[in-house]
Backbone as CSV, one residue per row, in Angstrom:
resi,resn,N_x,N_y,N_z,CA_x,CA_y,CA_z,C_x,C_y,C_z
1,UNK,18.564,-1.177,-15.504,17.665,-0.141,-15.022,16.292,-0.720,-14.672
2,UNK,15.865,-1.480,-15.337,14.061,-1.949,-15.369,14.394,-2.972,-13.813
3,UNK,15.205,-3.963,-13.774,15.507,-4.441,-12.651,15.133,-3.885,-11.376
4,UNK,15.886,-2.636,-11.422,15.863,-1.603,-10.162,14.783,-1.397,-10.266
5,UNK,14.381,-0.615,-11.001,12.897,-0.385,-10.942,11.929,-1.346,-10.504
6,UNK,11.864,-2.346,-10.926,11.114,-3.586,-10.484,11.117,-4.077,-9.246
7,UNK,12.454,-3.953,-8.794,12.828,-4.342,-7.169,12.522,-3.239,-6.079
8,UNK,12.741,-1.730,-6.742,12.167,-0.948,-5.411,10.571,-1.074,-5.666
9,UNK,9.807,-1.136,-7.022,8.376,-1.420,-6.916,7.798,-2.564,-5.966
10,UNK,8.909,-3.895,-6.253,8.566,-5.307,-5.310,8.651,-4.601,-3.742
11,UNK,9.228,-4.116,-3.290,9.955,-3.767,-1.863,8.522,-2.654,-1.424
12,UNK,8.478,-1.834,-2.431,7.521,-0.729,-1.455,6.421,-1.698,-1.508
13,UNK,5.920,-2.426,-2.472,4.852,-2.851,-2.175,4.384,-4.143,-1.481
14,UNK,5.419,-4.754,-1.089,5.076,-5.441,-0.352,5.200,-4.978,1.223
15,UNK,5.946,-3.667,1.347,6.099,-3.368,2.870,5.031,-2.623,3.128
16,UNK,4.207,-2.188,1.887,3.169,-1.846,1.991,1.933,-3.160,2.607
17,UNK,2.080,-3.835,1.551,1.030,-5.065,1.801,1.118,-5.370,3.683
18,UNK,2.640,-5.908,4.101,2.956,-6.128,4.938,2.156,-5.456,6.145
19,UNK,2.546,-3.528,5.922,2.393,-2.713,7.064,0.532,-3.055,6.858
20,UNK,-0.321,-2.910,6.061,-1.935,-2.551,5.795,-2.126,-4.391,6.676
21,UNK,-1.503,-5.323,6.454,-1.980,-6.319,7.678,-1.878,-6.106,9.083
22,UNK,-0.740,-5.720,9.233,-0.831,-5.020,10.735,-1.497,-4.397,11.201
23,UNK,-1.743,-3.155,10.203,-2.916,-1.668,10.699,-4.039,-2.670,11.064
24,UNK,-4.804,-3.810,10.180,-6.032,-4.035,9.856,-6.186,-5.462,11.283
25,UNK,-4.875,-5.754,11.458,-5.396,-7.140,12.382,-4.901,-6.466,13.571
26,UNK,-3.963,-5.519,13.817,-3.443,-5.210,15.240,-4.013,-4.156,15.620
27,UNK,-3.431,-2.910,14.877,-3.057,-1.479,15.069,-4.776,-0.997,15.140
28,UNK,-5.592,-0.845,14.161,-6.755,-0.097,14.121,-7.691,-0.379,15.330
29,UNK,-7.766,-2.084,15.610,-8.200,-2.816,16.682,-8.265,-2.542,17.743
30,UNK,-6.659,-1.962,18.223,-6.951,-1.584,19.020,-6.835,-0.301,19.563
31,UNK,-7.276,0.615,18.666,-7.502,2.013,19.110,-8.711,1.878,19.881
32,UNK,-9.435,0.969,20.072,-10.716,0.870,21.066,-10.449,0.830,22.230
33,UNK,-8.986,0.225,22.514,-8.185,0.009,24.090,-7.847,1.301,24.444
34,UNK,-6.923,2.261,23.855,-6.850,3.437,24.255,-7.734,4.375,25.123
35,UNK,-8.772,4.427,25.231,-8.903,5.034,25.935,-9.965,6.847,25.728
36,UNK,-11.116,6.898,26.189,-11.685,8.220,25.281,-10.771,9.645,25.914
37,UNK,-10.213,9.584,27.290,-9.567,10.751,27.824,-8.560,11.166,26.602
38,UNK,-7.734,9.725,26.462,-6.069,10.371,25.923,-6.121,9.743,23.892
39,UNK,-7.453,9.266,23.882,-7.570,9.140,22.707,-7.116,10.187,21.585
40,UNK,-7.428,11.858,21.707,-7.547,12.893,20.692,-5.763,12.781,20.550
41,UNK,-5.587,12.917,21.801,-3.924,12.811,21.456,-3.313,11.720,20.803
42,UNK,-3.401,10.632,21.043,-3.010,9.518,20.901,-3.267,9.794,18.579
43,UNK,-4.520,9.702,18.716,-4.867,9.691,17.322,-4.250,10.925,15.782
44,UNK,-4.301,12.055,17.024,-3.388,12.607,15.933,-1.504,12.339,16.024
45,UNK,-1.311,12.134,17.147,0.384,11.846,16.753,0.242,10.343,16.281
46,UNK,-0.419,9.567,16.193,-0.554,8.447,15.231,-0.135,8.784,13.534
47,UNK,-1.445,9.732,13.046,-1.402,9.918,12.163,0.112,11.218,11.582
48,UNK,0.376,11.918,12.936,1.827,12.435,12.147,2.782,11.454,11.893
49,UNK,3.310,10.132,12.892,4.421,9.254,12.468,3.982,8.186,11.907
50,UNK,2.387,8.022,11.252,2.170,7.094,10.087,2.001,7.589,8.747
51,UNK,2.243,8.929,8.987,2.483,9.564,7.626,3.977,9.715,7.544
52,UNK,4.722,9.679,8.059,6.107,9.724,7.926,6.582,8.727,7.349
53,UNK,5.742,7.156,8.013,6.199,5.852,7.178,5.368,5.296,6.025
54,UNK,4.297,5.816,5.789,3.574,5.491,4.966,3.923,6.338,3.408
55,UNK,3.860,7.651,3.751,3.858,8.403,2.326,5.168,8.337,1.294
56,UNK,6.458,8.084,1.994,7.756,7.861,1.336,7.176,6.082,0.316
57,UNK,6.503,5.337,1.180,6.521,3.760,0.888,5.152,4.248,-0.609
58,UNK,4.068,4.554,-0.188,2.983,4.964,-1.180,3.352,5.959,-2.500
59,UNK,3.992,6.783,-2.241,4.611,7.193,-3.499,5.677,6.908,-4.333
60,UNK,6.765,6.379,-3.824,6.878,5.241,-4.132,6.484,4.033,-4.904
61,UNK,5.814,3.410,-4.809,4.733,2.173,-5.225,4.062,2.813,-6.300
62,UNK,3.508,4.016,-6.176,2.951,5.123,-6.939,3.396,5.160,-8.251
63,UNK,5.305,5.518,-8.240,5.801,6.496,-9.004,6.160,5.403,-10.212
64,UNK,6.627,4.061,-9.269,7.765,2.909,-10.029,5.907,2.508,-10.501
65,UNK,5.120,1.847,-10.461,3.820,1.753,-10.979,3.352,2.351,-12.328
66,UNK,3.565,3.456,-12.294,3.192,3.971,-12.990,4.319,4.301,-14.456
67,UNK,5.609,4.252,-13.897,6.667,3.745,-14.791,6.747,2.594,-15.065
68,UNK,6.503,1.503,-14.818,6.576,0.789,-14.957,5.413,0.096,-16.718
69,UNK,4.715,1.141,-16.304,3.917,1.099,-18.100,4.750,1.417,-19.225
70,UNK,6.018,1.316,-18.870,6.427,2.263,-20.340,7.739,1.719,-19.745
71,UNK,8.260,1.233,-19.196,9.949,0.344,-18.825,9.548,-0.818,-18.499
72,UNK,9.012,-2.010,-19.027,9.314,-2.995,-18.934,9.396,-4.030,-20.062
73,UNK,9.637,-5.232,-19.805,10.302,-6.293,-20.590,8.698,-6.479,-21.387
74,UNK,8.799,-7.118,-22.685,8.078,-8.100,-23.225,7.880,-9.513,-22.483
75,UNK,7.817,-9.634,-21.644,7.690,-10.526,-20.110,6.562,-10.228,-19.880
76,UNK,6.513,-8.814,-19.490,5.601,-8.650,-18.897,4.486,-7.480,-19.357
77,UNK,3.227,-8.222,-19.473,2.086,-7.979,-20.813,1.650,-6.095,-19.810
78,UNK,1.475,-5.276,-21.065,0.771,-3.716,-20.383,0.006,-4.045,-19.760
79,UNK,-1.083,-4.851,-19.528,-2.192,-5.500,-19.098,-1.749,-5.477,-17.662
80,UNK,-0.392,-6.015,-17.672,-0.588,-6.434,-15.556,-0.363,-4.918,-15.292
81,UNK,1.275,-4.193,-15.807,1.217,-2.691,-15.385,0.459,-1.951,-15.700
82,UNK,-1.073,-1.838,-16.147,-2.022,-1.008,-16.512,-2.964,-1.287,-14.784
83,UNK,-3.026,-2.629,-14.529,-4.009,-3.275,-14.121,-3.610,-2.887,-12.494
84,UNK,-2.075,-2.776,-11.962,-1.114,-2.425,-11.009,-1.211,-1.009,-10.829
85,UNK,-1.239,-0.308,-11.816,-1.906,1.550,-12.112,-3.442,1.716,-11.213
86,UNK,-4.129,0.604,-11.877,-5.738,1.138,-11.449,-5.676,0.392,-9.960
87,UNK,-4.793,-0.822,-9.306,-5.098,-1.225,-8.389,-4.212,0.370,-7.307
88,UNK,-3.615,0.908,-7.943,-3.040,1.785,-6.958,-3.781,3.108,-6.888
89,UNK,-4.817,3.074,-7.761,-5.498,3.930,-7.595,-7.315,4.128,-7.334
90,UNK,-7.098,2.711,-6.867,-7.919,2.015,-5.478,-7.420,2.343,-4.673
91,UNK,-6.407,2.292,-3.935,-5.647,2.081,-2.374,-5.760,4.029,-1.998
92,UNK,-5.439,4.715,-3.301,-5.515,6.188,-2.958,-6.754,6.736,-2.740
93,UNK,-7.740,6.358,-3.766,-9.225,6.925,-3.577,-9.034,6.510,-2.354
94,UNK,-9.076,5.026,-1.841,-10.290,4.485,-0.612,-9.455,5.359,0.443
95,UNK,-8.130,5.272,0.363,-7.702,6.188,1.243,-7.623,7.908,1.826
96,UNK,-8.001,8.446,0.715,-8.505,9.876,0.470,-10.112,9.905,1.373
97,UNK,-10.794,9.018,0.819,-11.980,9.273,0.781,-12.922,8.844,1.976
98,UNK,-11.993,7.419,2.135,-12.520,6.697,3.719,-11.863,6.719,4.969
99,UNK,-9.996,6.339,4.430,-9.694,6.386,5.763,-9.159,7.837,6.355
100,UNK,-8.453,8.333,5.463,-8.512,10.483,5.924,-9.611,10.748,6.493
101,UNK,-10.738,10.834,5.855,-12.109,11.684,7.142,-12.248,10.554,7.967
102,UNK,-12.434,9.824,7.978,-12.665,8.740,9.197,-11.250,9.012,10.851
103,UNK,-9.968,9.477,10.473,-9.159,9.535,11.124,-9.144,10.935,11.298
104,UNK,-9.573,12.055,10.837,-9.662,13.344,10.815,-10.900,13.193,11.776
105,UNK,-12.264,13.188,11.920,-13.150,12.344,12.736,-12.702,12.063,14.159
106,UNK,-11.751,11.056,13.941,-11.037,10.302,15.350,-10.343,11.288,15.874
107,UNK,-9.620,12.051,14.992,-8.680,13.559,15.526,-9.018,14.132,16.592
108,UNK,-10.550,13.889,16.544,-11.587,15.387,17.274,-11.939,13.975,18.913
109,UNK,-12.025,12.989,18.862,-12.353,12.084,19.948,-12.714,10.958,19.002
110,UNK,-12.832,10.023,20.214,-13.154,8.344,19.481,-14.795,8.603,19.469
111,UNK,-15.117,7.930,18.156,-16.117,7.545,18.078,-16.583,5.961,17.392
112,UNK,-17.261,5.579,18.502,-17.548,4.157,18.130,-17.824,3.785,16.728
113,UNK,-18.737,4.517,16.281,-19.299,4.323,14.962,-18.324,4.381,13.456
114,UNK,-17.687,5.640,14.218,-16.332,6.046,13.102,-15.071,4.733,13.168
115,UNK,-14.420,4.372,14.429,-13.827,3.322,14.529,-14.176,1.784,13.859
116,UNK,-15.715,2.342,13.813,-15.849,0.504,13.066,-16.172,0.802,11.550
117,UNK,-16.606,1.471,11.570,-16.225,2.231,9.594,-14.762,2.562,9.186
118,UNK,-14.166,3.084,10.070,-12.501,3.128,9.501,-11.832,1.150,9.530
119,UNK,-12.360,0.572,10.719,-11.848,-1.263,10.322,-12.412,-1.727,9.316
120,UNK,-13.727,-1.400,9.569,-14.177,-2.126,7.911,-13.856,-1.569,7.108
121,UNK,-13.587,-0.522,6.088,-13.286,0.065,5.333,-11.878,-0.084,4.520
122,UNK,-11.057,-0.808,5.785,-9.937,-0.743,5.713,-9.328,-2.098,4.717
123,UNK,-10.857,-2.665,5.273,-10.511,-4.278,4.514,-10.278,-4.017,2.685
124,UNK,-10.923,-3.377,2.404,-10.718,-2.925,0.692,-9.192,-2.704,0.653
125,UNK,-8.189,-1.766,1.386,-6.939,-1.613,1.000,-6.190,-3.003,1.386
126,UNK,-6.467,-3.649,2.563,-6.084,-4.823,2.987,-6.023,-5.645,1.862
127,UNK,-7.032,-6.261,0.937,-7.277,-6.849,0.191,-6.356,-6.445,-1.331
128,UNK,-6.570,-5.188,-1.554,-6.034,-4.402,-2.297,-4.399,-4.468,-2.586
129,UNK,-3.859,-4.222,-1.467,-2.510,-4.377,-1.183,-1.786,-5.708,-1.465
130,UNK,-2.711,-6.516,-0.904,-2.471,-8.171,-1.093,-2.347,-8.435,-2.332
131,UNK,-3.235,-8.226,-3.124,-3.301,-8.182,-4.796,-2.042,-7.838,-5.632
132,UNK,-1.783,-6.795,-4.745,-0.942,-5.630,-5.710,0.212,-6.404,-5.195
133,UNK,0.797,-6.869,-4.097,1.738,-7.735,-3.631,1.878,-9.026,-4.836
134,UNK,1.156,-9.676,-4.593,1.015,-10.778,-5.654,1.433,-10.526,-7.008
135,UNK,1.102,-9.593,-7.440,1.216,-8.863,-9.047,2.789,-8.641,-9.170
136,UNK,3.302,-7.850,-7.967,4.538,-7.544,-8.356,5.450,-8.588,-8.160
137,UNK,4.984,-9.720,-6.731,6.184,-11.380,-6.879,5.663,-11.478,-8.902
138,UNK,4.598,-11.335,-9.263,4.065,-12.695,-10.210,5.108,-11.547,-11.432
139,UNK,5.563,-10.452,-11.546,6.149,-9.609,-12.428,7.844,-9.930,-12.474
140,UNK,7.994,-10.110,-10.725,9.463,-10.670,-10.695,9.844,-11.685,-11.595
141,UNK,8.749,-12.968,-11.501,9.002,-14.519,-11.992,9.017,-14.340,-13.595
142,UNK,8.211,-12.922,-13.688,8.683,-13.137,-15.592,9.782,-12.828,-15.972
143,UNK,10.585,-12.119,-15.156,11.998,-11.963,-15.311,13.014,-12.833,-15.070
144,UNK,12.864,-13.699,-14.053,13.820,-14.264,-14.092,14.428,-15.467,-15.003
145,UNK,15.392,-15.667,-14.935,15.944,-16.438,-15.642,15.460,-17.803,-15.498
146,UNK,16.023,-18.867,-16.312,15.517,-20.231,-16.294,16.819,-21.057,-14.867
147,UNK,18.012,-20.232,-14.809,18.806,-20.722,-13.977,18.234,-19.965,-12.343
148,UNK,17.222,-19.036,-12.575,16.687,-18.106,-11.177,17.054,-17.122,-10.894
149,UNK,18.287,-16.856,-11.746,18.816,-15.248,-12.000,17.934,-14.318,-12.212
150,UNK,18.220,-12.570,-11.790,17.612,-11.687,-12.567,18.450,-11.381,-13.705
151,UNK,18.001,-10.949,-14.496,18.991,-10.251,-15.860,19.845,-9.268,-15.352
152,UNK,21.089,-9.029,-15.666,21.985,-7.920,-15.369,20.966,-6.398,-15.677
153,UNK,20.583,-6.404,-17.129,19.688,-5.336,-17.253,18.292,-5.986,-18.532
154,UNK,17.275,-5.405,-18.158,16.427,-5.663,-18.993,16.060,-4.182,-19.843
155,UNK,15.927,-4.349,-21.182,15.860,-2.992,-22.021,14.532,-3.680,-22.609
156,UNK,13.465,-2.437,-22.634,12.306,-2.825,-23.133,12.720,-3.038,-24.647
């Protein structure tokens, strides 16, 4: 059971990590190319089919996170899954707080000022994500075996 758990936590969060490099080096970048006519449109059907792929992956990451305080091995110290808790609840504030009104903002037309506060801003989850990526490879390696196996099952 803790396995599974561990592996859909590794998976959302790194496709998390993965997708927040893209947004931050490709995707946000270039909402400046778009265009101010077809921008309003453009920006809200953005945000309907990046909530479609984002919120299944974030709650997710969320749920196994936060289980993960109370199902895992003596491997692995409360300290990292406490520490994996508060880093995920970085990625939600900054996201509640900076990138929602900043893209709610963009909803209404582009604005220069708002566009370069939603890239910069973005760098905190960027960074964030990366972390939280790292944490969960560095959670895998306490599990595995000395031959590189995972355990059939790990029981706290």
């Amino acid at each position: 059971m803790f396995t599974m758990l561990l592996m859909l936590h590794l998976v959302s969060t790194l496709a998390m990590a993965g997708l927040i490099w893209f947004v931050q080096v490709v995707h946000y970048p270039l909402f400046a190319q778009v265009g101010r006519d077809g921008f309003k449109q453009y920006e809200q059907s953005h945000r309907r089919l990046t909530t479609i792929v984002v919120a299944p992956l974030m709650l997710t990451e969320a749920a196994t996170a936060m289980m993960l305080l109370w199902l895992r091995p003596d491997s692995i110290p409360f300290s990292a899954a406490s520490s994996g808790v508060a880093l995920v609840g970085v990625l939600w504030a900054s996201t509640f707080f900076w990138q929602v009104p900043a893209h709610e903002r963009l909803s209404q037309s582009f604005d220069t000022a708002t566009h370069r506060r939603l890239v910069r801003s973005n760098w905190l989850r960027t960074v964030v994500w990366t972390v939280r990526g790292l944490l969960a490879c560095w959670m895998i390696l306490q599990i595995v075996s000395a031959d590189g196996s995972l355990p059939p099952a790990v029981v706290p």
